[in-house]
GUVO-421071 format. One record per residue: x, y, z of N, C-alpha, C in turn. Coordinates in pm, whole numbers, plus 50000, padded with zeros to 5 digits. Layout:
BEGIN
LUMRO   nxx   nyy   nzz  caxx  cayy  cazz   cxx   cyy   czz
LUMRO     X     Y     Z     X     Y     Z     X     Y     Z
...
This chain:
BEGIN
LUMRO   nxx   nyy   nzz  caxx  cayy  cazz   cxx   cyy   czz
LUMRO 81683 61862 22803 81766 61884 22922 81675 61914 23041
LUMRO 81674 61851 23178 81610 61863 23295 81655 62022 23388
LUMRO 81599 62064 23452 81590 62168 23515 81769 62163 23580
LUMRO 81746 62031 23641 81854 62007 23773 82006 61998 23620
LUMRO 81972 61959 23528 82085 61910 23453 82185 62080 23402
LUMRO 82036 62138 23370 82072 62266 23308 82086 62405 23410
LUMRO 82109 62384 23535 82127 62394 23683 82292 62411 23670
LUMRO 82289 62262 23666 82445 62257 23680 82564 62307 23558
LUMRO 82460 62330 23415 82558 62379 23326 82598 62505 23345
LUMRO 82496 62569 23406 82502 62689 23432 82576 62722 23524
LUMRO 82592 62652 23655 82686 62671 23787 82820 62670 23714
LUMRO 82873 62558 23620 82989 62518 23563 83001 62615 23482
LUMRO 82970 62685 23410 83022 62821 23322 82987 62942 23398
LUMRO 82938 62994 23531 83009 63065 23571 83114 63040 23665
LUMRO 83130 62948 23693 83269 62871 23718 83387 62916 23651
LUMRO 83330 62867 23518 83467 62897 23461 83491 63045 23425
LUMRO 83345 63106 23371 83415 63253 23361 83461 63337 23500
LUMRO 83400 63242 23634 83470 63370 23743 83613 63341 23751
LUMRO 83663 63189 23667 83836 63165 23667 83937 63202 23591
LUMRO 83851 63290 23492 83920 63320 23364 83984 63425 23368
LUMRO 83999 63557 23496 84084 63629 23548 84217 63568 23600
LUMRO 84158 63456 23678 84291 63374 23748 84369 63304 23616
LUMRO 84300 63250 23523 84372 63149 23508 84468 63233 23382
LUMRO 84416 63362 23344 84488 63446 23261 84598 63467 23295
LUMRO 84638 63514 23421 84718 63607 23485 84868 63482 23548
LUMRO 84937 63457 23506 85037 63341 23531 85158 63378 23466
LUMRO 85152 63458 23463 85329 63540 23412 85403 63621 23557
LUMRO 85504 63589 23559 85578 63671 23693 85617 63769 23615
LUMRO 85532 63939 23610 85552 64047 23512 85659 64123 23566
LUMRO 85720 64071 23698 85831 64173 23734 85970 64090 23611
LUMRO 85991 64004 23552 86065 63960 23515 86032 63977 23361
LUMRO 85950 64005 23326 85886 64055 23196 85866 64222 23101
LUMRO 85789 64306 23212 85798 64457 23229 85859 64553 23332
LUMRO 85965 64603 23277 86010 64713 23356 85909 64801 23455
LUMRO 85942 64836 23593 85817 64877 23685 85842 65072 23603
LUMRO 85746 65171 23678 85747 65239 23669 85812 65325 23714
LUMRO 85841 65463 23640 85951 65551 23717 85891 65623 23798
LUMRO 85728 65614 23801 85656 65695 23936 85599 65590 24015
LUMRO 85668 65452 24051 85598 65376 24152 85530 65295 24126
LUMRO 85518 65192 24190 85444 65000 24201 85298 65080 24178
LUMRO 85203 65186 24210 85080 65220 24209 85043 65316 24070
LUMRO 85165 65327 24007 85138 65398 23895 85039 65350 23769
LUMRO 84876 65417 23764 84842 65379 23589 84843 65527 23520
LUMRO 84883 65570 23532 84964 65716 23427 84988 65701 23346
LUMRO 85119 65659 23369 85229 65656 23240 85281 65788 23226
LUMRO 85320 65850 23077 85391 65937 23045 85348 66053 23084
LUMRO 85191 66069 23048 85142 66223 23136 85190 66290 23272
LUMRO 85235 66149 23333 85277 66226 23451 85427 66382 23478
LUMRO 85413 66302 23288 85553 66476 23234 85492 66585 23234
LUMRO 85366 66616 23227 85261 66696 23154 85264 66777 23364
LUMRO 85372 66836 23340 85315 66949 23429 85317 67046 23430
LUMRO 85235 67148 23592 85198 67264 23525 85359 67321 23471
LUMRO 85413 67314 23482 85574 67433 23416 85559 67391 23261
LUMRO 85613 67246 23269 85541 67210 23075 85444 67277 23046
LUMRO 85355 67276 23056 85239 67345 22972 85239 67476 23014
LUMRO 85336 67554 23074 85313 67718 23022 85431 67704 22982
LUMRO 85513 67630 22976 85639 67671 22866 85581 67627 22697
LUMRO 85504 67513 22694 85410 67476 22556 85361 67621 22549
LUMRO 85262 67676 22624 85177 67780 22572 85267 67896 22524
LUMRO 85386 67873 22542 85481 68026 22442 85467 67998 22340
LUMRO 85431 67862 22267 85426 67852 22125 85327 67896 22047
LUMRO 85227 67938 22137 85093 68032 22054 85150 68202 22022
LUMRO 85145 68207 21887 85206 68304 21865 85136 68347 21743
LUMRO 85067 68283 21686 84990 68354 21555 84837 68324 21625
LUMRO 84802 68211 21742 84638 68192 21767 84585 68097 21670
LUMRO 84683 68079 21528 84587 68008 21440 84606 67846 21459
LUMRO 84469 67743 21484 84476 67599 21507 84427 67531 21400
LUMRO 84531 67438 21424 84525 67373 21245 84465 67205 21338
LUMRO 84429 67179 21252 84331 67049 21275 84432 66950 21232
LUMRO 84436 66851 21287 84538 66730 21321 84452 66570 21378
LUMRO 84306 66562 21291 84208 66463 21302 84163 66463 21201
LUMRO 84152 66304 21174 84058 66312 21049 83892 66251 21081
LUMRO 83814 66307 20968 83629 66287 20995 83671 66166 21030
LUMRO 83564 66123 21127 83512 65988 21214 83366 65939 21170
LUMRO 83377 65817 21066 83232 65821 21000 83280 65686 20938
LUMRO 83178 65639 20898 83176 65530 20821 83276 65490 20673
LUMRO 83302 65374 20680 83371 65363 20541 83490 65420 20542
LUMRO 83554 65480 20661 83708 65511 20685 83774 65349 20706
LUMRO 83941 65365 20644 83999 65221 20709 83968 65170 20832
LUMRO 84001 65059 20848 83989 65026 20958 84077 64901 20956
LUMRO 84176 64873 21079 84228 64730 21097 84171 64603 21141
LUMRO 84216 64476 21054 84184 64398 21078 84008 64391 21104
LUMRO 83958 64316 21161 83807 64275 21241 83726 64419 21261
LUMRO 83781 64504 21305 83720 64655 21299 83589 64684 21232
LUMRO 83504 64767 21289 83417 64789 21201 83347 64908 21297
LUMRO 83235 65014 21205 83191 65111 21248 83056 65075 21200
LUMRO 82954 65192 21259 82782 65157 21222 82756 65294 21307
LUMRO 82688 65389 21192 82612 65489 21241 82439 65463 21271
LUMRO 82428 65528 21378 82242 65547 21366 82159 65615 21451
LUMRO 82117 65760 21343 82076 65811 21366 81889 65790 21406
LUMRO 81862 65846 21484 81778 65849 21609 81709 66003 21602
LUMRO 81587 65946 21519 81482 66114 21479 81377 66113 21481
LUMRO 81312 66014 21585 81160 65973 21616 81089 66108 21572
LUMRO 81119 66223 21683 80999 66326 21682 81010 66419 21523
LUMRO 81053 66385 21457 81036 66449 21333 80935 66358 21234
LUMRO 80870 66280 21299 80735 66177 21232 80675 66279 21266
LUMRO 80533 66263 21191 80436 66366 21163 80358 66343 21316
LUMRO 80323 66471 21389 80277 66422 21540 80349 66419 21607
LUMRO 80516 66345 21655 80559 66326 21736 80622 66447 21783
LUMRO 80600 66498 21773 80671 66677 21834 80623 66677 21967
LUMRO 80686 66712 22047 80670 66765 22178 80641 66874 22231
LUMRO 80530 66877 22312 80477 66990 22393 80422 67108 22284
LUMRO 80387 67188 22331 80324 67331 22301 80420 67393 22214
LUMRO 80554 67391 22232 80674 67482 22189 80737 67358 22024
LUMRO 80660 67258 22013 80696 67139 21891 80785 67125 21911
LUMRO 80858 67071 22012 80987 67044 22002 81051 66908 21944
LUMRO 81168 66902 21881 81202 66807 21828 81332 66764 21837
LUMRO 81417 66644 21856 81557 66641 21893 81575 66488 21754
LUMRO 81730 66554 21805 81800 66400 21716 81877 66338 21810
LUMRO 81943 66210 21810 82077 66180 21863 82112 66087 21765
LUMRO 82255 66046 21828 82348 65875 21740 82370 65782 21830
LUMRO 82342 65712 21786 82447 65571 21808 82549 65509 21756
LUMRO 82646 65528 21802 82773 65509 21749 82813 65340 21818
LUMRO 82834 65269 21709 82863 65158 21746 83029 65131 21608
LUMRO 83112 65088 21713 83277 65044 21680 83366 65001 21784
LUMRO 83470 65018 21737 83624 64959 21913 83645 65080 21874
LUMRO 83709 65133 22052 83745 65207 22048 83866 65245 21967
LUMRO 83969 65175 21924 84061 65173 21851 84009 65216 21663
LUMRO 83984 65309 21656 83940 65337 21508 83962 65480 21512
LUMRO 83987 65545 21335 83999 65699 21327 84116 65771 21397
LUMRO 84138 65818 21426 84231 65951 21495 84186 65866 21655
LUMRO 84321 65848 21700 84278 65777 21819 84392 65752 21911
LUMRO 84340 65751 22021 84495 65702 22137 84457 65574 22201
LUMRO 84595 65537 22184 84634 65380 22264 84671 65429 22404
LUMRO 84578 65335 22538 84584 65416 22627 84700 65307 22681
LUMRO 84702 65300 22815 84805 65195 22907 84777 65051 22846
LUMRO 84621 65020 22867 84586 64908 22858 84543 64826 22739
LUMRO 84623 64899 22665 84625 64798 22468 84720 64723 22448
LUMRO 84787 64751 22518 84933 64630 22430 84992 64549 22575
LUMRO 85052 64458 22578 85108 64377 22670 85221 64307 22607
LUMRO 85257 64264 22718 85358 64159 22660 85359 64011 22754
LUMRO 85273 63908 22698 85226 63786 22791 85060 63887 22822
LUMRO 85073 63825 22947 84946 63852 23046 84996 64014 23156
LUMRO 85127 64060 23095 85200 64160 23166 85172 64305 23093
LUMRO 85115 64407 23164 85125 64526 23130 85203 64616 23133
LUMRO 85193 64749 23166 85258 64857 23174 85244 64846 23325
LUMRO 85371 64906 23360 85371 64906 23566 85445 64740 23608
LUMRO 85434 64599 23520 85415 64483 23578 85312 64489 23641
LUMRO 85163 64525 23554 85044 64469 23577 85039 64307 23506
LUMRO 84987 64230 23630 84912 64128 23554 84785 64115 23505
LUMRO 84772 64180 23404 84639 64214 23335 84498 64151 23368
LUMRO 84547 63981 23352 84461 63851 23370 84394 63928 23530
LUMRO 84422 63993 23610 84383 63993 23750 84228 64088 23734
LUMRO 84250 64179 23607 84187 64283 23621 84133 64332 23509
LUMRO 84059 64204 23475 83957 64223 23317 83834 64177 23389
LUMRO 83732 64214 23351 83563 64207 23382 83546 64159 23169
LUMRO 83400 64075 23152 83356 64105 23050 83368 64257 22995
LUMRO 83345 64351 23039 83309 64483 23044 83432 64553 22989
LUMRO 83508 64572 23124 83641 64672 23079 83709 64620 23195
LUMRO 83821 64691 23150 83949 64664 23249 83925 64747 23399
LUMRO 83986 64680 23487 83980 64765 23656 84110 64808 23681
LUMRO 84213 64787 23625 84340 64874 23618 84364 64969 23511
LUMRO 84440 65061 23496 84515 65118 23393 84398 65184 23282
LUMRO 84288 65190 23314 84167 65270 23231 84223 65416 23195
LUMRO 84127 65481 23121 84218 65632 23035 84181 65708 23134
LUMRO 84065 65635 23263 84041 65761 23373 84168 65824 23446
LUMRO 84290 65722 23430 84384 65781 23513 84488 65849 23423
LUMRO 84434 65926 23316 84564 65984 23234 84537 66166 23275
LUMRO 84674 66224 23250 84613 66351 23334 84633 66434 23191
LUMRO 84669 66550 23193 84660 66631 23063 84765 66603 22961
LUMRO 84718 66626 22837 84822 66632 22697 84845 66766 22683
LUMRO 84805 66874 22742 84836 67001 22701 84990 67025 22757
LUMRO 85056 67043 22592 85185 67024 22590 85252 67083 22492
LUMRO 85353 67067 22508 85436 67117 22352 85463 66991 22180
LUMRO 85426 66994 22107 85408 66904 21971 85532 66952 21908
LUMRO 85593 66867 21834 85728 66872 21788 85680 66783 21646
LUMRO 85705 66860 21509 85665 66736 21398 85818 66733 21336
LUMRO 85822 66631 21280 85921 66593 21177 85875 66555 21055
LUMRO 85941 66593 20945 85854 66544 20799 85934 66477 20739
LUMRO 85883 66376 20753 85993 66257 20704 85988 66272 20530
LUMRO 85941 66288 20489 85903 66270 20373 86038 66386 20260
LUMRO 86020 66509 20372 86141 66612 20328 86305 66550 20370
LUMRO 86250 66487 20471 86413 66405 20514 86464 66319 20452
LUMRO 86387 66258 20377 86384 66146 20260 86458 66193 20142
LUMRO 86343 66325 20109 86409 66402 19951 86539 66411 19997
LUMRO 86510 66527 20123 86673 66581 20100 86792 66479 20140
LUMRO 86765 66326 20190 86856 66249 20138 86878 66164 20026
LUMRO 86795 66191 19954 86787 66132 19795 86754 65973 19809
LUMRO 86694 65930 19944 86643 65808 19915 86506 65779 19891
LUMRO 86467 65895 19847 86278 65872 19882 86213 65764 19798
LUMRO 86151 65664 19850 86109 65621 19807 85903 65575 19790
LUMRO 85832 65653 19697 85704 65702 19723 85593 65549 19702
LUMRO 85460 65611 19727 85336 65486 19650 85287 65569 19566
LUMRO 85258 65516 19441 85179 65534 19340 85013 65591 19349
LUMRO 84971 65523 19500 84845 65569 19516 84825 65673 19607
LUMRO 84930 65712 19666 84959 65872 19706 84921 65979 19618
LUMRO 84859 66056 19666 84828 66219 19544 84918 66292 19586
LUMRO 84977 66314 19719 85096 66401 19764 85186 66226 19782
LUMRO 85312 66371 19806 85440 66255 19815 85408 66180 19974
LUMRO 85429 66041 19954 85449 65925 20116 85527 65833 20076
LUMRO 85614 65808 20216 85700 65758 20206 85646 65586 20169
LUMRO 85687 65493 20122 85636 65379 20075 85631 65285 20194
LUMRO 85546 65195 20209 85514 65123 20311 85606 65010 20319
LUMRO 85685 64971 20456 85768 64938 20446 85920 65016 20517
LUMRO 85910 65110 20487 86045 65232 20503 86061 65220 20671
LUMRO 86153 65217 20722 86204 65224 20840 86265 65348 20912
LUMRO 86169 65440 20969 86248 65587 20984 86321 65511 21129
LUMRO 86427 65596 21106 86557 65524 21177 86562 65655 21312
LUMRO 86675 65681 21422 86684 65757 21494 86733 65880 21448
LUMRO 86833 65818 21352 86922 65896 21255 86802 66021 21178
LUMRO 86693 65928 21111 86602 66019 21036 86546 66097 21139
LUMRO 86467 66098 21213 86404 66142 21337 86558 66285 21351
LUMRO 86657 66227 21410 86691 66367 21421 86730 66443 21328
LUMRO 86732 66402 21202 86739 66518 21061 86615 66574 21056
LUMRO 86503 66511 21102 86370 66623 21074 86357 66718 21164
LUMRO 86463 66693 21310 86470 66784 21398 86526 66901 21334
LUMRO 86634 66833 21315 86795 66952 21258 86692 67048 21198
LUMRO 86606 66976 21086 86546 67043 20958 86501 67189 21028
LUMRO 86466 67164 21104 86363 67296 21140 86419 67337 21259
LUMRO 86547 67307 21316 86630 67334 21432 86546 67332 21595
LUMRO 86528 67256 21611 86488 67175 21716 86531 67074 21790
LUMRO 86546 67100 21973 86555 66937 21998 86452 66916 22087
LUMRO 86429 66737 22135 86328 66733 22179 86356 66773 22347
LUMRO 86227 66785 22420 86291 66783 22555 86150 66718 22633
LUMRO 86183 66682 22781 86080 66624 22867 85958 66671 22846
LUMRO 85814 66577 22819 85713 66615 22821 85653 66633 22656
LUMRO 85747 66624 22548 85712 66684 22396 85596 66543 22388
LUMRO 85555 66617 22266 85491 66448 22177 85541 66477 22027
LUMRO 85585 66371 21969 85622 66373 21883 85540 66378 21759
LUMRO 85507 66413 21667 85449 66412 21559 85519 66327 21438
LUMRO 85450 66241 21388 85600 66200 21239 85507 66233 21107
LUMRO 85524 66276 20998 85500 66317 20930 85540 66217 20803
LUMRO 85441 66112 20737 85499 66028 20644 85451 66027 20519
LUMRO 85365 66140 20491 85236 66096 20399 85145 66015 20359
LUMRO 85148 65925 20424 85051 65775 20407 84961 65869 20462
LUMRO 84883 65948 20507 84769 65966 20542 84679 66020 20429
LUMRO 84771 66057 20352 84713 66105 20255 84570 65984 20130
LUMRO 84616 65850 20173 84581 65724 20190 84412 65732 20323
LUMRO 84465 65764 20404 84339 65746 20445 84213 65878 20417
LUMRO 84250 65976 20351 84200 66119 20312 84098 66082 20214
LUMRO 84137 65940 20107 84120 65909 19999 83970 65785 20032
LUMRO 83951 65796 20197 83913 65654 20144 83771 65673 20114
LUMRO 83663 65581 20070 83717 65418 20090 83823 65353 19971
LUMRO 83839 65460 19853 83910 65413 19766 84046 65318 19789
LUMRO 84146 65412 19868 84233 65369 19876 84236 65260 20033
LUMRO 84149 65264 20097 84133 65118 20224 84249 65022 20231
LUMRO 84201 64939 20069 84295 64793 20121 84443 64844 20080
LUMRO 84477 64902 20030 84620 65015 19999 84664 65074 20171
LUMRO 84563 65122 20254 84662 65220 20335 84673 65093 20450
LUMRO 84572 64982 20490 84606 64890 20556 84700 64783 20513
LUMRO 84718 64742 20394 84848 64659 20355 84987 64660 20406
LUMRO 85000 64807 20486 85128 64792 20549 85159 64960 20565
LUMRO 85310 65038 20620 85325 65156 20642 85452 65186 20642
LUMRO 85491 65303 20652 85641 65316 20661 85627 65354 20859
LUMRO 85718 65369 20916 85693 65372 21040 85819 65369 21104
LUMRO 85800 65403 21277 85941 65413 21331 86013 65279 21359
LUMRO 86132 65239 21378 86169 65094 21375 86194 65063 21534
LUMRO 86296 64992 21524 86307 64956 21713 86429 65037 21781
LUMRO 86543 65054 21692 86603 65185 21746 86571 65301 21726
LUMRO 86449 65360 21687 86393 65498 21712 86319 65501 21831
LUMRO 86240 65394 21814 86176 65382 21960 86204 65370 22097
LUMRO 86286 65285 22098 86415 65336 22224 86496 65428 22294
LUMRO 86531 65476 22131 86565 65648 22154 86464 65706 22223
LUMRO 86382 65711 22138 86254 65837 22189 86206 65776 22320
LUMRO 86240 65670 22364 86195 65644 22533 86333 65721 22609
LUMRO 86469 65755 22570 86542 65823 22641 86504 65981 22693
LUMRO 86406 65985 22549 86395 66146 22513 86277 66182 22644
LUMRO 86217 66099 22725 86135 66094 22796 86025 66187 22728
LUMRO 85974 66189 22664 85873 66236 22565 85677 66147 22616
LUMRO 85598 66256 22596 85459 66169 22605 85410 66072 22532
LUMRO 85468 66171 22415 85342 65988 22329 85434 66047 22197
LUMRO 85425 65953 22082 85409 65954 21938 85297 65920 21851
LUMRO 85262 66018 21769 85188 66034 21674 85197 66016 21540
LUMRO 85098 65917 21425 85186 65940 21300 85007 65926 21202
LUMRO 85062 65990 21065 84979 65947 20968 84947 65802 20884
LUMRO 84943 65736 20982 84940 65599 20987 84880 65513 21085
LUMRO 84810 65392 21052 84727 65309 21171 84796 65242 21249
LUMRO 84941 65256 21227 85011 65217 21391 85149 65298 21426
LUMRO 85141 65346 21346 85278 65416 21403 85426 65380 21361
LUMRO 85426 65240 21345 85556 65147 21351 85550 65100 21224
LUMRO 85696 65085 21191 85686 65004 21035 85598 64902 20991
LUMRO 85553 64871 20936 85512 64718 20891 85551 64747 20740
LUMRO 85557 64579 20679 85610 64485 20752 85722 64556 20861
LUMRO 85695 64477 20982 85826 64468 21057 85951 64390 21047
LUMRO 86058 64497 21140 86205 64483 21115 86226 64315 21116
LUMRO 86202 64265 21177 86147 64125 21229 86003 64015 21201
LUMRO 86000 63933 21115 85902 63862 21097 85871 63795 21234
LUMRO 85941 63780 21308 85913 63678 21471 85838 63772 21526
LUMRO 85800 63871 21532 85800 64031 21602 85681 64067 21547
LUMRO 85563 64063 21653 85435 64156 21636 85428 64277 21665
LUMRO 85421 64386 21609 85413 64542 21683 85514 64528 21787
LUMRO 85648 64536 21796 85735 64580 21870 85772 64695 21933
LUMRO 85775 64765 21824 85740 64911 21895 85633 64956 21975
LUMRO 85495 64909 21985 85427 64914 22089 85462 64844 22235
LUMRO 85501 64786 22209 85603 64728 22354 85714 64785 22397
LUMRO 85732 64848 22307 85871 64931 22383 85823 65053 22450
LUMRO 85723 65117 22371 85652 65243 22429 85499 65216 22546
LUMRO 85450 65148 22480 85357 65139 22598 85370 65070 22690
LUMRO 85422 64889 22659 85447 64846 22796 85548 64918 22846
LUMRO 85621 64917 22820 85781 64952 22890 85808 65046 22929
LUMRO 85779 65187 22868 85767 65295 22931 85675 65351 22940
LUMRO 85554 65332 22885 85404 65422 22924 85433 65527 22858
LUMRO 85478 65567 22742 85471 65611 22606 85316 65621 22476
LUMRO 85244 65697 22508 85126 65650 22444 85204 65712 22263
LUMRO 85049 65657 22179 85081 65603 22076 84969 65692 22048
LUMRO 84963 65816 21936 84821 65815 21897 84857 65766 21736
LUMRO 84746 65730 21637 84709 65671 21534 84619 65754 21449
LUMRO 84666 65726 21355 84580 65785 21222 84578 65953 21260
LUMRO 84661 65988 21299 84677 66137 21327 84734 66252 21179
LUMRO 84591 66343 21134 84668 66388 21021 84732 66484 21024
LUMRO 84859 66484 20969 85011 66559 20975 85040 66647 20894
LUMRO 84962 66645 20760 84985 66677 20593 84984 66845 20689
LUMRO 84866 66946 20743 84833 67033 20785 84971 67154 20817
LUMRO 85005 67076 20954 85105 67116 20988 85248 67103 20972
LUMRO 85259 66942 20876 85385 66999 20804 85375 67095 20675
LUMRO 85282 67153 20652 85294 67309 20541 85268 67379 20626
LUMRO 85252 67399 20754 85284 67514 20861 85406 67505 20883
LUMRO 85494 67401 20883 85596 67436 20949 85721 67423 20834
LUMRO 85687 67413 20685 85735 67438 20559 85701 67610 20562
LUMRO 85562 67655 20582 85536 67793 20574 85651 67913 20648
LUMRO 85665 67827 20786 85723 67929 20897 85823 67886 20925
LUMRO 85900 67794 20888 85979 67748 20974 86019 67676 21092
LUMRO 85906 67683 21143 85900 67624 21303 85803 67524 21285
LUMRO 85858 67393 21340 85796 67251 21381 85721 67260 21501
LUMRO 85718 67332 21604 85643 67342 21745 85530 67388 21711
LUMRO 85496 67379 21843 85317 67376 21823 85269 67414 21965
LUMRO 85182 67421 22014 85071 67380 22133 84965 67238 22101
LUMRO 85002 67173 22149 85002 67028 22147 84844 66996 22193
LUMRO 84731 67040 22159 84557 66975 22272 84478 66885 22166
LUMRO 84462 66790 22251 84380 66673 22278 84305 66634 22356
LUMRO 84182 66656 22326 84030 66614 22427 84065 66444 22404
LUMRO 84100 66328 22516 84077 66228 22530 83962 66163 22703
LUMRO 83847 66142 22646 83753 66112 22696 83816 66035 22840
LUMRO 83767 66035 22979 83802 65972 23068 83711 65831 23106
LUMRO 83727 65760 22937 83661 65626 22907 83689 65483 23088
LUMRO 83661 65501 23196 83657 65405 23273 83715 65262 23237
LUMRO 83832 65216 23267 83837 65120 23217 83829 65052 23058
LUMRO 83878 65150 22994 83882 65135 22882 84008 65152 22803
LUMRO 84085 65074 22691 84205 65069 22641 84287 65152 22585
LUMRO 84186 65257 22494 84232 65382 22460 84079 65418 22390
LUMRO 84116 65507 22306 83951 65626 22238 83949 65705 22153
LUMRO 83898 65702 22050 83875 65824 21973 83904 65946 22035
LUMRO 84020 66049 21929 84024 66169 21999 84037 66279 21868
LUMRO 84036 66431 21959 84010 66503 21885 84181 66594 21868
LUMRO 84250 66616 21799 84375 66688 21848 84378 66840 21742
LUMRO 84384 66905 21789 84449 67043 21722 84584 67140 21772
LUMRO 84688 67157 21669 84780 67189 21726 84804 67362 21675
LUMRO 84786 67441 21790 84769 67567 21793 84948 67652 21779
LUMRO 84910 67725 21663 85030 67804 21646 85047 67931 21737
């Protein structure tokens, strides 16, 4: 190939990648996604419930001080969906014989953490799910992708989760309607993958522990499948094969309930198989595009539903460190819900 030939291949592919914003973006998203209830400029979403009155009415729920952990380890050889993958590497030059530093021998470590952000205990931010080339707000997404990261709807613009946590244990809602139906590769009881918690179930796990929800909660669901990812790598191709999860009239509901996000012991939240074979993750479209409803994942529940078997009470103080990743879809997070 000549200088001048390989000149022009080059002019022609960044050609095409500077068109590949434009040529993405060709959906009229006002006819697709509902706009926002805080405005055409909104990338929020639901946090924008998260104010200061919410979170000192959340903080009455600290009442014993004690915080129960609601994440599971972030490390290698945990499930992972689909294409996913993780790679640790650790970084310990100055511990070679010699390489110590200065007078005082000093010596350090670090990591490199290489994965998607979508892995482990994690939140789906604005900019994970679509519907077309249409986001959350009637973003046209296609306008505002770089190789890199997104220039709209990044997790920089989410404001606090410090909130009130509400769990339901589906699993007791199950017994005590005599339909439970479990997996074999469960060590504690989970509901079987597949199961459809309905609106109906959702508010028996309320009743259970006498609760309702109100503006600003996050929901917790409690299914035992996590107990599946506790196990792994054993149980892996078992807890990704499918889940029990919320269906499409729970999810709707819980967008009335104007609520922040939902949480479950499971890698998406939503039934699979779904209610619908035509139907990819539906329930992520109802909550994130549509109302800016975040989603966290793989969140473990087992904890605090025997806190709230112990005491009675399903509430919580609701905190989550989620990184203010720039342009990025969602992130590994850390959650503990304080009694």
């Amino acid at each position: 190939m000549t200088r001048k030939s390989l000149f022009v291949v080059i002019v022609m592919l960044a050609a095409l990648i500077a068109s590949v914003p434009a040529a993405l973006a060709q959906s009229d998203c006002k006819t697709i996604v509902p706009p926002s209830p805080w405005g055409p400029n909104d990338q929020t979403g639901a946090t924008n419930r998260v104010t200061p009155a919410v979170t000192k009415a959340a903080a009455a729920e600290i009442q014993e001080g004690k915080v129960v952990v609601m994440s599971y380890p972030l490390g290698d050889g945990i499930p992972l969906f689909g294409t996913r993958f993780t790679k640790t590497i650790l970084t310990a030059t100055t511990l070679a014989p010699g390489a110590a530093l200065g007078e005082n021998q000093l010596t350090y470590m670090e990591d490199t953490w290489l994965s998607q952000s979508h892995v482990g205990t994690h939140l789906d931010g604005m900019g994970h799910i679509g519907r077309k080339d249409c986001y959350y707000n009637q973003t046209p997404m296609g306008k505002f992708i770089t190789q890199n990261n997104m220039t709209k709807l990044g997790l920089e613009h989410l404001k606090s989760f410090a909130t009130r946590g509400v769990l339901v244990d589906m699993v007791k809602v199950y017994q005590a309607a005599g339909k439970f139906k479990g997996n074999a590769a469960c060590k504690k009881p989970c509901l079987e993958k597949g199961t459809v918690i309905t609106k109906a179930d959702i508010e028996a796990g309320l009743k259970m522990y006498n609760v309702t929800l109100r503006e600003g909660d996050i929901l917790i669901v409690h299914t035992g499948w996590g107990n599946l990812f506790e196990q792994y790598p054993a149980q892996n191709a078992v807890y990704n094969s499918g889940e029990p999860g919320i269906g499409k009239e729970a999810a709707k509901w819980l967008v009335t309930q104007k609520i922040v996000g939902v949480g479950s012991d499971s890698w998406g939240v939503e039934v699979i198989p779904g209610e619908d074979p035509k139907e990819a993750f539906i329930v992520h479209n109802i909550l994130l595009t549509d109302a800016g409803i975040h989603i966290m994942e793989n969140v473990r529940t087992d904890l605090m539903a025997d806190e709230a078997d112990r005491t009675k009470r399903a509430t919580f103080f609701f905190s989550m460190t989620v990184p203010k990743g720039v342009g990025m879809t969602g992130n590994f997070v850390a959650i503990e819900g304080i009694r």
